[in-house]
C-alpha positions as CSV (number, residue, x, y, z in Angstrom):
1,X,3.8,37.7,13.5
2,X,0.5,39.2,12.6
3,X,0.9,38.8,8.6
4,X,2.1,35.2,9.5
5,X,-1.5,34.6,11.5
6,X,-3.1,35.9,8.2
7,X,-1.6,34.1,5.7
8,X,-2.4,31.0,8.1
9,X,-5.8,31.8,8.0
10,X,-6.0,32.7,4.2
11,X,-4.3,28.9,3.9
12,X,-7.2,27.6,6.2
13,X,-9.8,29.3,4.6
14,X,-8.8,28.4,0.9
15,X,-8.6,24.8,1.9
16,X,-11.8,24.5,3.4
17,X,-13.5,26.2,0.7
18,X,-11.1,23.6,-1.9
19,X,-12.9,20.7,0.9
20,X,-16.4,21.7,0.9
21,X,-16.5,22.4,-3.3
22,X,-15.0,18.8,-3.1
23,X,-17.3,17.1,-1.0
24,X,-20.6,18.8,-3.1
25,X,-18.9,17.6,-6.1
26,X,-18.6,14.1,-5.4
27,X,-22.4,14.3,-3.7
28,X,-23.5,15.3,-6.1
29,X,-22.2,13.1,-8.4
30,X,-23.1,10.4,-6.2
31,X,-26.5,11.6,-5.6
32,X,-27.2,11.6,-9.4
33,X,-26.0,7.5,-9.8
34,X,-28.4,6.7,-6.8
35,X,-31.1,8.1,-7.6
36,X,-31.0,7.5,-11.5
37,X,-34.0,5.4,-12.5
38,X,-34.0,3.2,-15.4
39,X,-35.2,4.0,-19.3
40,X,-38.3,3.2,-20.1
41,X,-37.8,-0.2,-22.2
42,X,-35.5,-1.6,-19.4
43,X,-36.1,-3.9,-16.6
44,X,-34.4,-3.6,-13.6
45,X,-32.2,-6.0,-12.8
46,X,-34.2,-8.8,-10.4
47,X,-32.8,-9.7,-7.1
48,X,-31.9,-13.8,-6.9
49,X,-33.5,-15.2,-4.4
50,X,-31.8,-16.5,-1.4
51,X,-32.6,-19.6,0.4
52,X,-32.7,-20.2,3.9
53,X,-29.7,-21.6,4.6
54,X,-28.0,-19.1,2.4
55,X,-29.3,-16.5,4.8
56,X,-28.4,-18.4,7.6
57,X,-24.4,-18.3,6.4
58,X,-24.6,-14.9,5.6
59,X,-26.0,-14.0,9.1
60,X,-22.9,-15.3,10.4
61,X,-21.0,-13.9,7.9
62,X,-21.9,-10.4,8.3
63,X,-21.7,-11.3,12.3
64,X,-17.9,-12.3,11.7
65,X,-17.0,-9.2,9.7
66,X,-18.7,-6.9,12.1
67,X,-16.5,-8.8,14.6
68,X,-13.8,-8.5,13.0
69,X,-13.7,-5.0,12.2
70,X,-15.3,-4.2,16.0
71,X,-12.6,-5.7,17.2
72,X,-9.5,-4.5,15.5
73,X,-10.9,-0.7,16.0
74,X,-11.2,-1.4,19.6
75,X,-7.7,-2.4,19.8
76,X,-6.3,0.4,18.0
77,X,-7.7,2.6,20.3
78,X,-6.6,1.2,23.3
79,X,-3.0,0.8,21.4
80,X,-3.0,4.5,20.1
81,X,-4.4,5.8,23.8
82,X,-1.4,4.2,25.0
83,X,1.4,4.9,22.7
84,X,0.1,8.3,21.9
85,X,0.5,9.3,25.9
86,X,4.3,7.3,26.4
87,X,4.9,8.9,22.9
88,X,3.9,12.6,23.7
89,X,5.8,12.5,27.1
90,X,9.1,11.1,25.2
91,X,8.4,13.8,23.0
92,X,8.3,16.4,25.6
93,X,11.6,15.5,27.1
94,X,13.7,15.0,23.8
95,X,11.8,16.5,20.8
96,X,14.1,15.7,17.7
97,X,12.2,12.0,18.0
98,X,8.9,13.0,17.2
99,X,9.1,11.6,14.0
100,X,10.5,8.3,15.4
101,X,6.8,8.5,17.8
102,X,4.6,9.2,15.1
103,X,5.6,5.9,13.3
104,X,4.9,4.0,16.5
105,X,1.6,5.7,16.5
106,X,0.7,4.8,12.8
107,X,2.2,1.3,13.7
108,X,-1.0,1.1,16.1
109,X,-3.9,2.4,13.5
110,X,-2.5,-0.3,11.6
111,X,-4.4,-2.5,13.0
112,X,-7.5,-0.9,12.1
113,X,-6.6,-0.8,8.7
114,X,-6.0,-5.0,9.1
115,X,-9.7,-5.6,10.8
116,X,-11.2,-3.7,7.9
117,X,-9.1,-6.2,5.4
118,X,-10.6,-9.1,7.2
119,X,-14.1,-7.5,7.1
120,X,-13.6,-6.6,3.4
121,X,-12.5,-10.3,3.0
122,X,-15.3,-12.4,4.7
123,X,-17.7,-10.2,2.9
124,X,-16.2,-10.9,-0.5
125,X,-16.9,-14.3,0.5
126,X,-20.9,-14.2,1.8
């Protein structure tokens, strides 16, 4: 029991340490692209100016998307807080269908995953 608790903890500890080199990595990789600045003999790249009315589309564009994605998280949540309670109490009674539950739980953070489509989507579009 004890040396099982250790090796747990070993596990843990070498996959937070696996995490954190991970996450400095990819900072740091990302940190380098945003701050890079431009040679010397190159121009940035101007910015094409927007009208009026094409600012007044993308305002409701961005609007839409934030809707959209607002929206479908919301619902997830209320679907997961449900299913995750009537899932965990079917579980406690007859636990060989925990796997059956956990599909009706990812079913539920699928809807998440659609809103953020649809955000993606009218995005694209602005």
């Amino acid at each position: 029991m004890v040396n099982e608790k250790r090796r747990l903890r070993k596990q843990i500890l070498i996959s937070l340490v696996v995490l954190i080199s991970v996450m400095t990595i990819a900072g740091t990789i990302a940190g380098v692209k945003l701050f890079a600045q431009a040679a010397p003999g190159e121009q940035a790249q101007a910015a094409r100016p927007v009208t009026a009315e094409q600012a007044s589309i993308s305002r409701f564009a961005f609007i839409a998307a934030a809707v959209a994605f607002g929206l479908g998280a919301i619902g997830a949540g209320i679907a997961i807080g449900n299913v995750g309670a009537a899932a965990m109490g079917a579980v406690a009674e007859k636990p060989e269908i925990a796997g059956q539950a956990l599909i009706f739980v990812a079913l539920a953070e699928g809807l998440v995953v659609f809103g953020f489509i649809t955000a993606l989507m009218i995005l694209g579009k602005a």
